[in-house]
FIPAMAR-641197 format. One record per residue (C-alpha): residue number from 1; x, y, z; residue in three letters. Coordinates in nm, 2 decimals, always signed. Layout:
N
+-----+--------+--------+--------+------+
|  nr |      u |      v |      w | rest |
+-----+--------+--------+--------+------+
| NUM |      X |      Y |      Z |  ala |
...
+-----+--------+--------+--------+------+
This chain:
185
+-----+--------+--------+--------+------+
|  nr |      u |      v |      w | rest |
+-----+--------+--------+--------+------+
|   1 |  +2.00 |  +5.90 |  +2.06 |  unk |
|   2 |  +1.89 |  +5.70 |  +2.35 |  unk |
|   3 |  +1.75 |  +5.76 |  +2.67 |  unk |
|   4 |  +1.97 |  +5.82 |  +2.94 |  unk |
|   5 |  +1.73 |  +5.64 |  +3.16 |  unk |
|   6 |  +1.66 |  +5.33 |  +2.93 |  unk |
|   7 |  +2.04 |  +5.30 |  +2.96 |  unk |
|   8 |  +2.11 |  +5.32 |  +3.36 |  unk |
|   9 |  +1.83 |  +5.13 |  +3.39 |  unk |
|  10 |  +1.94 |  +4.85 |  +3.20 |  unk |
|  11 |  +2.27 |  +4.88 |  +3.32 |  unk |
|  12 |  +2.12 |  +4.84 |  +3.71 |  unk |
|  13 |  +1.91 |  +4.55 |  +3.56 |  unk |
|  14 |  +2.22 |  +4.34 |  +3.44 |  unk |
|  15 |  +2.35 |  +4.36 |  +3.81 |  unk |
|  16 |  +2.03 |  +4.25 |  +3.98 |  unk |
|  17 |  +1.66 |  +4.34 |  +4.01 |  unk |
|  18 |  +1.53 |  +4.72 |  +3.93 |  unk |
|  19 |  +1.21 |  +4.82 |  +4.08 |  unk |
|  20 |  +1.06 |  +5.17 |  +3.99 |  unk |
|  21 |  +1.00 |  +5.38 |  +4.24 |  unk |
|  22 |  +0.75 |  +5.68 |  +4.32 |  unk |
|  23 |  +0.80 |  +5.90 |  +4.06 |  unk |
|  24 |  +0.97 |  +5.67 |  +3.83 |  unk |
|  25 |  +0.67 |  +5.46 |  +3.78 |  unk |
|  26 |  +0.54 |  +5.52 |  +3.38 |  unk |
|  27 |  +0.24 |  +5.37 |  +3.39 |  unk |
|  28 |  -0.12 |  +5.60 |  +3.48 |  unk |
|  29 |  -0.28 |  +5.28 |  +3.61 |  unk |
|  30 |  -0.16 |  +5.07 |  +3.94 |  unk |
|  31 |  -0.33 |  +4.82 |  +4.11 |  unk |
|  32 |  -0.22 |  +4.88 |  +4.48 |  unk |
|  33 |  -0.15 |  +4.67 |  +4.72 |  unk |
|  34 |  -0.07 |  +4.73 |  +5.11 |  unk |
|  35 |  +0.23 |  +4.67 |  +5.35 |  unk |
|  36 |  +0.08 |  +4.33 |  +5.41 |  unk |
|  37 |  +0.01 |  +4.27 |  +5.07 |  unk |
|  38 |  -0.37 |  +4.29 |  +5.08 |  unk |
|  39 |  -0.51 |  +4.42 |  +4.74 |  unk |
|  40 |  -0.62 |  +4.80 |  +4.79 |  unk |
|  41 |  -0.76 |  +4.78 |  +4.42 |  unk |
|  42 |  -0.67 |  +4.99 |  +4.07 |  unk |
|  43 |  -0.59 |  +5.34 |  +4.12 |  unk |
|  44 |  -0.43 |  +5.59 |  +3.98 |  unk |
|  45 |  -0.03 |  +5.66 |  +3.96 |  unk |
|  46 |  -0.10 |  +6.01 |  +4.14 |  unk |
|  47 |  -0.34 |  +5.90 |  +4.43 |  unk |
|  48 |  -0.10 |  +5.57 |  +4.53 |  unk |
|  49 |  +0.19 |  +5.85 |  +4.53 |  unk |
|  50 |  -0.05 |  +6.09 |  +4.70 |  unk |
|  51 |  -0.13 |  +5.75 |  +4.97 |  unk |
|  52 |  +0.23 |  +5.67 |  +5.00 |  unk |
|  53 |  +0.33 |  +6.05 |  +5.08 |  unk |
|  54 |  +0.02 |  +6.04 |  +5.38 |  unk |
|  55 |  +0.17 |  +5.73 |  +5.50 |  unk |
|  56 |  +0.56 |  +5.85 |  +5.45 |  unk |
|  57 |  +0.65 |  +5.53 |  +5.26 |  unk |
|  58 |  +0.69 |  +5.45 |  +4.89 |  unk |
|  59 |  +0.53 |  +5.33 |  +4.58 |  unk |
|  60 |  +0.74 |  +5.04 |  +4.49 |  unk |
|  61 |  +0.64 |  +4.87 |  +4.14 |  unk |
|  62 |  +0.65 |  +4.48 |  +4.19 |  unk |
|  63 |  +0.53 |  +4.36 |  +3.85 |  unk |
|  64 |  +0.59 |  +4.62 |  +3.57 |  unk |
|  65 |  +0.50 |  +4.34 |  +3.30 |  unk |
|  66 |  +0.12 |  +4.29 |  +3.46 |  unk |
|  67 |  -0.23 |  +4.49 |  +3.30 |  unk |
|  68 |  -0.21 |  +4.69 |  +3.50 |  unk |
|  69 |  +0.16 |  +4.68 |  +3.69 |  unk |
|  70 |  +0.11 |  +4.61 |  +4.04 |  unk |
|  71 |  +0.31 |  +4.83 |  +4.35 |  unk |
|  72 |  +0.32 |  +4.82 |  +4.65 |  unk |
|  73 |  +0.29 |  +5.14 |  +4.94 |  unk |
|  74 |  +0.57 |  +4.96 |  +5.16 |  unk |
|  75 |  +0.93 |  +5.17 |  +5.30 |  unk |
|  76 |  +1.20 |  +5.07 |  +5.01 |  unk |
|  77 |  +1.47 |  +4.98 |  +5.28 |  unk |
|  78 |  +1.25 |  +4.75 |  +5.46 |  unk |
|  79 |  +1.15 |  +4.58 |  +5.11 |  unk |
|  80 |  +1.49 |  +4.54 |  +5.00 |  unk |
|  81 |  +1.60 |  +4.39 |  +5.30 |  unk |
|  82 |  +1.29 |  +4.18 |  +5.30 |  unk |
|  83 |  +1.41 |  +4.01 |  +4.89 |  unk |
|  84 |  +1.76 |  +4.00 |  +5.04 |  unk |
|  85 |  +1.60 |  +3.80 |  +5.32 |  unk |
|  86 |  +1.39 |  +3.53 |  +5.12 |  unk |
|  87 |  +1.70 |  +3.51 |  +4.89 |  unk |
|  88 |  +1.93 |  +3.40 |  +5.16 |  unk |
|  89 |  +1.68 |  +3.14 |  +5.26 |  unk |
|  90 |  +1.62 |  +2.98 |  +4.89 |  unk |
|  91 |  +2.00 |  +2.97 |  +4.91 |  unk |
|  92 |  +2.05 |  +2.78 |  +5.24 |  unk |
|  93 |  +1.77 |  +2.55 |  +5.06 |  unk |
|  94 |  +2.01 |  +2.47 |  +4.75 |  unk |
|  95 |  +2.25 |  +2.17 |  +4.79 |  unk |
|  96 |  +2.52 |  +2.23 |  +4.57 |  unk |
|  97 |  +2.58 |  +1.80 |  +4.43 |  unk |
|  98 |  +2.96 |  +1.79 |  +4.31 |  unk |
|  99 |  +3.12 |  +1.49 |  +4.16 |  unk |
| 100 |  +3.40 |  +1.31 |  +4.37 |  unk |
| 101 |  +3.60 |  +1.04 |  +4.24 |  unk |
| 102 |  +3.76 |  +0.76 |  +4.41 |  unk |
| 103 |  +4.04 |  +0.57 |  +4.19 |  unk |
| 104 |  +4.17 |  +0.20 |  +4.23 |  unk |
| 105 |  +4.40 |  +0.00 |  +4.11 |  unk |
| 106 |  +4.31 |  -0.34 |  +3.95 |  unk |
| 107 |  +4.53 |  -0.52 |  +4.20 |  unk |
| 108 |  +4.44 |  -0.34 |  +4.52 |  unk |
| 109 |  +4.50 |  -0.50 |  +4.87 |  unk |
| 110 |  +4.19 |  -0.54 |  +5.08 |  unk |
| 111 |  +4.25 |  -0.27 |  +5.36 |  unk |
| 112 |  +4.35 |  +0.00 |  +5.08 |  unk |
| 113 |  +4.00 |  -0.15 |  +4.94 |  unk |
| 114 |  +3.84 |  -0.08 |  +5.28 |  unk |
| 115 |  +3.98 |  +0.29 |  +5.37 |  unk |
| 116 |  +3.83 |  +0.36 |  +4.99 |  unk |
| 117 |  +3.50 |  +0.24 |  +5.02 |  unk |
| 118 |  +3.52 |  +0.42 |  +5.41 |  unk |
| 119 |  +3.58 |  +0.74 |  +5.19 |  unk |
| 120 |  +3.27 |  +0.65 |  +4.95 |  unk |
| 121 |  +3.03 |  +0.63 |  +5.19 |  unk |
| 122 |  +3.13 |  +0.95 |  +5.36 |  unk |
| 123 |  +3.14 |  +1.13 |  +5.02 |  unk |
| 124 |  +2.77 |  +0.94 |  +4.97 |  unk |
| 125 |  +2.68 |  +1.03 |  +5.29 |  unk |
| 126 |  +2.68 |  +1.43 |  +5.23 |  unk |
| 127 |  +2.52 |  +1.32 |  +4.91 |  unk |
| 128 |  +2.77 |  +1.35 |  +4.65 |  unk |
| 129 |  +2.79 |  +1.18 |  +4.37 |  unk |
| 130 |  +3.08 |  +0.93 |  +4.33 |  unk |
| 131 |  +3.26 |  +0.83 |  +4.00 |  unk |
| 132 |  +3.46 |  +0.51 |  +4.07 |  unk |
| 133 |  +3.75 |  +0.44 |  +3.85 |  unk |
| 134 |  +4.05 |  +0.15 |  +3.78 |  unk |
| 135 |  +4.32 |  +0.24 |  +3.57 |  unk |
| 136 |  +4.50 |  -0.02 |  +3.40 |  unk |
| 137 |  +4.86 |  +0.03 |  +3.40 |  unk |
| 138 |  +5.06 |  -0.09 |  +3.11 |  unk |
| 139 |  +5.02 |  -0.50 |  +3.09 |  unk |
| 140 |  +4.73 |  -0.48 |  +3.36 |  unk |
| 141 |  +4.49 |  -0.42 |  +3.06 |  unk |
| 142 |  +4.53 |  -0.81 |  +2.95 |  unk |
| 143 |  +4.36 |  -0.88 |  +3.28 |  unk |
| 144 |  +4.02 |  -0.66 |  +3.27 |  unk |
| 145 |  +3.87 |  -0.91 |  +3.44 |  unk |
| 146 |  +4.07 |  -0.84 |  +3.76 |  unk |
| 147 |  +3.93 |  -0.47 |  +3.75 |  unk |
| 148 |  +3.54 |  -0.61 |  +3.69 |  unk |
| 149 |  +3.63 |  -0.82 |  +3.95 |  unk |
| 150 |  +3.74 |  -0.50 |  +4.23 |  unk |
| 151 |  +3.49 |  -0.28 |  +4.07 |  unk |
| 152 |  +3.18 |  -0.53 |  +4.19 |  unk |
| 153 |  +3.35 |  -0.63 |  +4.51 |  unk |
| 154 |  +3.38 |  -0.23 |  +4.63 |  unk |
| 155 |  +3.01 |  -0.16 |  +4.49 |  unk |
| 156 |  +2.89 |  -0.45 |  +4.72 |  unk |
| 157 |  +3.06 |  -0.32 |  +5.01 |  unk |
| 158 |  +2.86 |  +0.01 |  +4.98 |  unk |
| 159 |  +2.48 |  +0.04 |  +5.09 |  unk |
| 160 |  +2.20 |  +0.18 |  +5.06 |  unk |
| 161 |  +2.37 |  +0.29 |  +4.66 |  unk |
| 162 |  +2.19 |  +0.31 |  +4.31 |  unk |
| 163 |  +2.47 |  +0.30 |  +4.03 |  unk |
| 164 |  +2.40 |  +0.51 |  +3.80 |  unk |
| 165 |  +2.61 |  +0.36 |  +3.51 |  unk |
| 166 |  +2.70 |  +0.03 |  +3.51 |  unk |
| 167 |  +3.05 |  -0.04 |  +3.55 |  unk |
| 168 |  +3.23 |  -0.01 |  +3.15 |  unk |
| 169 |  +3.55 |  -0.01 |  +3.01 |  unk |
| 170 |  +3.66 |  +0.35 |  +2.85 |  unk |
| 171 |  +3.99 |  +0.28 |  +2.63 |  unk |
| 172 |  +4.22 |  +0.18 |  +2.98 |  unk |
| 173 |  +4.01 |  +0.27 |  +3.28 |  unk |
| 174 |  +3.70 |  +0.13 |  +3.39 |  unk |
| 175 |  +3.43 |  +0.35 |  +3.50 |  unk |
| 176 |  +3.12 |  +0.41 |  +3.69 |  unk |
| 177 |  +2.88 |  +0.64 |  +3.86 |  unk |
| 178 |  +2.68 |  +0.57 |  +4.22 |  unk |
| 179 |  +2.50 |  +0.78 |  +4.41 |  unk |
| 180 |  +2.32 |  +0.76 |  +4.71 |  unk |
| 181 |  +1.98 |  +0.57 |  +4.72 |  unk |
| 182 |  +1.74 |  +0.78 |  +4.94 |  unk |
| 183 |  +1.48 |  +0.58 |  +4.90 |  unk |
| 184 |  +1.71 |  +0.29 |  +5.09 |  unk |
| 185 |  +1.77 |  +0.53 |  +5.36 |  unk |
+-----+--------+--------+--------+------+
């Protein structure tokens, strides 16, 4: 049979991070560390708890996998909030890149031409990435080199682009992928 504990605590693991706490810790041997994170050095399991109780905060183990784990004497609720915190901010540093595609026609006019490419540089310009296609409609496919011919004409109307893959013919549409140069910028 297993342990009840093994089980909840793999349970709360699947959801997000466990740390041990005070009497939860297993291991004899700590190495301590302050509120401020300053090494206090390797003590024993009882005299961090017996520290932590003089200072009315908690043992909280940081690194269960290190010889030996480390933990910290900080207040649980204040370290919580404190990985909540620094997870918000690696969030706001992530820039989530989607995929936006524009689609033409191999006989498009020149303003419906224009309002597209005005679309591609503002999907660029909040760095995107931009799959450009032309679909060939029925006969149009006799005449690829119309589509070649639209496909280059749009990719020199953007700037400061790298294309990615080079403009090619995928059974009837014509395909290819720009994104933003930064270097350009």
């Amino acid at each position: 049979m297993r342990n009840s504990w093994a089980v909840y605590e793999k349970r709360l693991k699947a959801n997000h991070k466990f740390y041990r706490l005070n009497y939860q810790i297993a291991s004899p041997q700590l190495r301590l560390l302050d509120e401020k994170g300053k090494q206090i050095g390797i003590v024993s399991k009882i005299e961090a708890l017996q520290k932590a109780k003089e200072l009315e905060i908690d043992v909280v183990e940081i690194a269960p996998n290190a010889k030996p784990p480390v933990a910290k004497l900080i207040d649980f609720k204040k370290f919580k909030y404190q990985e909540a915190k620094k997870e918000r901010e690696s969030k706001k540093l992530q820039k989530n890149v989607t995929i936006k595609e524009i689609r033409l026609g191999p006989f498009i006019g020149q303003h419906d031409l224009e309002v597209r490419v005005a679309q591609a540089k503002e999907f660029l310009a909040d760095g995107n990435q931009l799959k450009v296609k032309i679909w060939f409609r029925g006969r149009q496919i006799t005449r690829k080199e119309f589509g070649f011919e639209v496909m280059n004409k749009f990719i020199g109307l953007l700037e400061n682009i790298k294309v990615v893959r080079e403009p090619r013919l995928q059974g009837r549409t014509l395909e290819a992928f720009i994104v933003g140069d930064k270097k350009k910028v």
